[in-house]
C-alpha positions as CSV (number, residue, x, y, z in Angstrom):
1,X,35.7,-72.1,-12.7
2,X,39.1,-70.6,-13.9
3,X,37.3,-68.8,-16.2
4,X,34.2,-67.3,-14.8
5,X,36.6,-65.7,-12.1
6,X,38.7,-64.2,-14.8
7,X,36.0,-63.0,-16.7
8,X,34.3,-61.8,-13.1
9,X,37.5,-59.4,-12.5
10,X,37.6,-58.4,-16.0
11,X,34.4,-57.1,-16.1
12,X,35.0,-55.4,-12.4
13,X,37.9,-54.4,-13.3
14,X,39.4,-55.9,-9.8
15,X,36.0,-54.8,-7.6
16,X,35.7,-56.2,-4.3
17,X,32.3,-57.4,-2.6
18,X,31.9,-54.2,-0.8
19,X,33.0,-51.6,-3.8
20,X,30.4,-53.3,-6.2
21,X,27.9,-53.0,-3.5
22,X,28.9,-48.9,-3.4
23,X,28.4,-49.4,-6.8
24,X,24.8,-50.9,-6.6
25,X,23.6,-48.2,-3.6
26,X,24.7,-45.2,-6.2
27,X,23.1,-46.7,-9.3
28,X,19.9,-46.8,-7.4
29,X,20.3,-43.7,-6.0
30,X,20.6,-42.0,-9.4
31,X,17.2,-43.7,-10.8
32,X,15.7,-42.9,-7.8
33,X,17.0,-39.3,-8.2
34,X,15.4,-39.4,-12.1
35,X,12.4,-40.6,-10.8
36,X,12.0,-37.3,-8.3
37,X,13.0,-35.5,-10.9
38,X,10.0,-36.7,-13.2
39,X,7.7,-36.8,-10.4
40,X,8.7,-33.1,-9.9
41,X,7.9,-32.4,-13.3
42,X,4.3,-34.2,-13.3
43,X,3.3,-32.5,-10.2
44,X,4.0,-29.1,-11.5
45,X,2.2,-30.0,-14.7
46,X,-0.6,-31.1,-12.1
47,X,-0.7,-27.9,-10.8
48,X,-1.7,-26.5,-13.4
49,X,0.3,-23.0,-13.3
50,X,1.7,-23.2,-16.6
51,X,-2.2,-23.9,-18.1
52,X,-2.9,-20.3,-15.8
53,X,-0.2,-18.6,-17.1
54,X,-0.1,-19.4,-20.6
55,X,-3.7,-17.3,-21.6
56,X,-1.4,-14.4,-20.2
57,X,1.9,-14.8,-22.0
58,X,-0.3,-15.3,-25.3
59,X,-1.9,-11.7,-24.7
60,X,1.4,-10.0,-24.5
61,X,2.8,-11.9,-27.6
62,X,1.7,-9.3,-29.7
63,X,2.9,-5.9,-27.5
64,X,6.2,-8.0,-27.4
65,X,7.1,-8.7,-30.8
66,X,5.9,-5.1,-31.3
67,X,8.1,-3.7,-28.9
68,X,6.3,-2.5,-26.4
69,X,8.3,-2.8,-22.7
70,X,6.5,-5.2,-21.1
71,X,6.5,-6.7,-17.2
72,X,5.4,-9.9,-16.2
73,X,5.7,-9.8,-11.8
74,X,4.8,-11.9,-9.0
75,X,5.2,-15.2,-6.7
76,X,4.9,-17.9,-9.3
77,X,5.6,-20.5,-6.6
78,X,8.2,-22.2,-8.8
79,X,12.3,-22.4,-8.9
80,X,13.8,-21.4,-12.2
81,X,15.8,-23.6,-14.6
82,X,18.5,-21.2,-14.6
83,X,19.5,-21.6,-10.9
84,X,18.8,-25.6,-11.3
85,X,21.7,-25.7,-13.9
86,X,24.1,-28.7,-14.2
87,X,27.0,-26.4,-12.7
88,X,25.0,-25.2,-9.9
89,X,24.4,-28.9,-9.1
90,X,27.7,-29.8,-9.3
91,X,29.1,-27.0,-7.3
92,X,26.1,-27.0,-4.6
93,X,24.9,-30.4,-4.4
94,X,22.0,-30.0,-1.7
95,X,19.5,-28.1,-1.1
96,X,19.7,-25.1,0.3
97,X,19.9,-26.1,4.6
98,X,16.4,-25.2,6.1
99,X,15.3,-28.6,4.6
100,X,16.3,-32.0,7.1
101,X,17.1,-33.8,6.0
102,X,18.9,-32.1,3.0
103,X,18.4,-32.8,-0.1
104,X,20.4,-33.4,-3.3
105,X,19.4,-30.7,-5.8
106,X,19.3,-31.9,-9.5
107,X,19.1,-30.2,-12.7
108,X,15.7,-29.5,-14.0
109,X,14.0,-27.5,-16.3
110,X,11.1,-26.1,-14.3
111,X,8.3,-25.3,-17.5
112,X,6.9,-22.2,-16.3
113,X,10.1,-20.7,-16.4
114,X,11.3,-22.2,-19.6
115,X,8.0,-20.6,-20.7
116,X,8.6,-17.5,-19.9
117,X,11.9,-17.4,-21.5
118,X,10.0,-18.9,-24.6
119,X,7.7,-16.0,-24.6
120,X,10.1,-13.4,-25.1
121,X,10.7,-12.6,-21.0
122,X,14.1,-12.0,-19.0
123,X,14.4,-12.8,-15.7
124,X,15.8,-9.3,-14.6
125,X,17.7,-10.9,-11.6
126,X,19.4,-13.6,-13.4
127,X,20.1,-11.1,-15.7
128,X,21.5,-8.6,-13.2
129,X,23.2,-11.7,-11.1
130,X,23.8,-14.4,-13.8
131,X,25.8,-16.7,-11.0
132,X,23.0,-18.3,-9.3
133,X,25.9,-20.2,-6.7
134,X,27.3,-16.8,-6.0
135,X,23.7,-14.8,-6.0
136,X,21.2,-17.4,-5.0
137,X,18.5,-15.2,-4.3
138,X,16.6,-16.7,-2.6
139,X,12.7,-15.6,-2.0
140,X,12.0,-18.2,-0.1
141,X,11.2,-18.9,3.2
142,X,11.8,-16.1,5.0
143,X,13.8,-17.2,8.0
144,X,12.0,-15.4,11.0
145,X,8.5,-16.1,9.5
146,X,6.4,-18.2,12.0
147,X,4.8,-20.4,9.1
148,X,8.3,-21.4,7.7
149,X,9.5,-24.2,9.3
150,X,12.7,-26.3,9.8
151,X,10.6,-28.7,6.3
152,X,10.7,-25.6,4.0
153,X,13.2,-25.5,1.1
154,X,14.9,-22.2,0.1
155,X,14.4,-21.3,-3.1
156,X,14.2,-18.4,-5.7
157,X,10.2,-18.4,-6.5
158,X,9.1,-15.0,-6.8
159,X,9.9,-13.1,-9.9
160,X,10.0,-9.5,-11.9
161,X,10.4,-10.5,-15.7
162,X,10.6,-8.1,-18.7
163,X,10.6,-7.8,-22.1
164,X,11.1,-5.7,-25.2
165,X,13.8,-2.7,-24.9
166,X,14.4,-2.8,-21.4
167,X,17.6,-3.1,-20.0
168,X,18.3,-4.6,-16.4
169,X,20.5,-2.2,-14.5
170,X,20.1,-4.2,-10.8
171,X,18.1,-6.8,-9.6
172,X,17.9,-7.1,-5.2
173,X,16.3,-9.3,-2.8
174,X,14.2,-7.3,-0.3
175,X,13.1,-8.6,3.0
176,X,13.8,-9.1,6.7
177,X,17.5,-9.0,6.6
178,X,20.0,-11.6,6.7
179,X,22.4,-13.4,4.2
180,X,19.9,-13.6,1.9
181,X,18.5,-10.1,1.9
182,X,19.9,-7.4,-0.3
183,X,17.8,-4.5,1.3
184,X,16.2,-5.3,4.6
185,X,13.2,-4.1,5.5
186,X,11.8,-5.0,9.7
187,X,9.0,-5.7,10.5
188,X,9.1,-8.5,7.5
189,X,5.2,-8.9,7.1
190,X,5.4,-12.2,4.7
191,X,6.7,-15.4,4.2
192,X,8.4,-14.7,1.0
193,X,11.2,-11.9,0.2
194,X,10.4,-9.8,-3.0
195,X,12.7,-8.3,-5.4
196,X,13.0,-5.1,-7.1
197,X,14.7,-4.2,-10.1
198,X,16.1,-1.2,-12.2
């Protein structure tokens, strides 16, 4: 008995009852957080928005290798892997406050945008606001927007991408004002904010 209680604190490392149960509730925690993550993934793949927008990033493949300045624009309805980076997780934590309960945000590499990036594209306001803890920008869900409710996340969904020899001089938020809005614009007429870039 000597033994199997020495052996218990050894591999503990001195744990009480109550710390190995903390212990427990995190590690399932974490797989349930990897399996989020992967059903995240499935459902976007479900979706089918990277089987849309793949016939159009294979028709600019040739203007782009060619050099010719091309734009890709529009509410792609998914966040980018470069605000769901490991630091922004670390630093952050959550999700962004208009969802309740919040939610822990995790690092994942959303395809469509990761395609995009493949295909040659730059995400002109990462590129003009490479922080995306300091400069969220978030297009989404405009706060005084009667279809947004208190079960919406915030989120940076709606893009202007280029590519070739462009360069990104500034990249804004528009929309109905607030902490997320770089240029307001009243009445707001949409549930999303859009962004402009020069």
């Amino acid at each position: 008995l000597r033994a199997d209680i020495a052996a218990t604190w050894l591999l503990t490392g001195g744990l009480d009852d109550a710390q190995l149960r903390t212990l427990e509730e995190r590690l399932t925690y974490l797989r349930e957080l990897e399996e989020r993550r992967v059903a995240i993934l499935n459902s976007v793949r479900e979706q089918g928005k990277l089987d849309w927008t793949q016939p159009h990033l294979d028709a600019v493949a040739g203007p782009i290798v060619a050099g010719v300045p091309t734009f890709f624009v529009g509410d792609l309805n998914t966040p980018s892997h470069l605000d769901w980076t490991q630091e922004a997780v670390d630093t952050l934590g959550w999700q962004p406050p208009t969802l309740d309960p919040p939610g822990e945000r995790f690092v994942v590499q959303w395809p469509l945008t990761v395609a995009m990036q493949d295909a040659g594209f730059t995400d002109t306001y990462r590129e003009a606001n490479p922080d995306p803890i300091a400069e969220p920008g978030f297009t989404y869900c405009v706060r005084f927007f009667p279809a947004c409710g208190r079960w919406d996340t915030w989120d940076r969904i709606d893009y202007v991408y280029s590519a070739g020899p462009i360069g990104v001089v500034r990249s804004q938020v528009v929309g109905e004002g607030g902490p997320y809005t770089d240029i307001r614009s009243r009445p707001w007429p949409t549930d999303h904010r859009a962004v402009v870039s020069t």
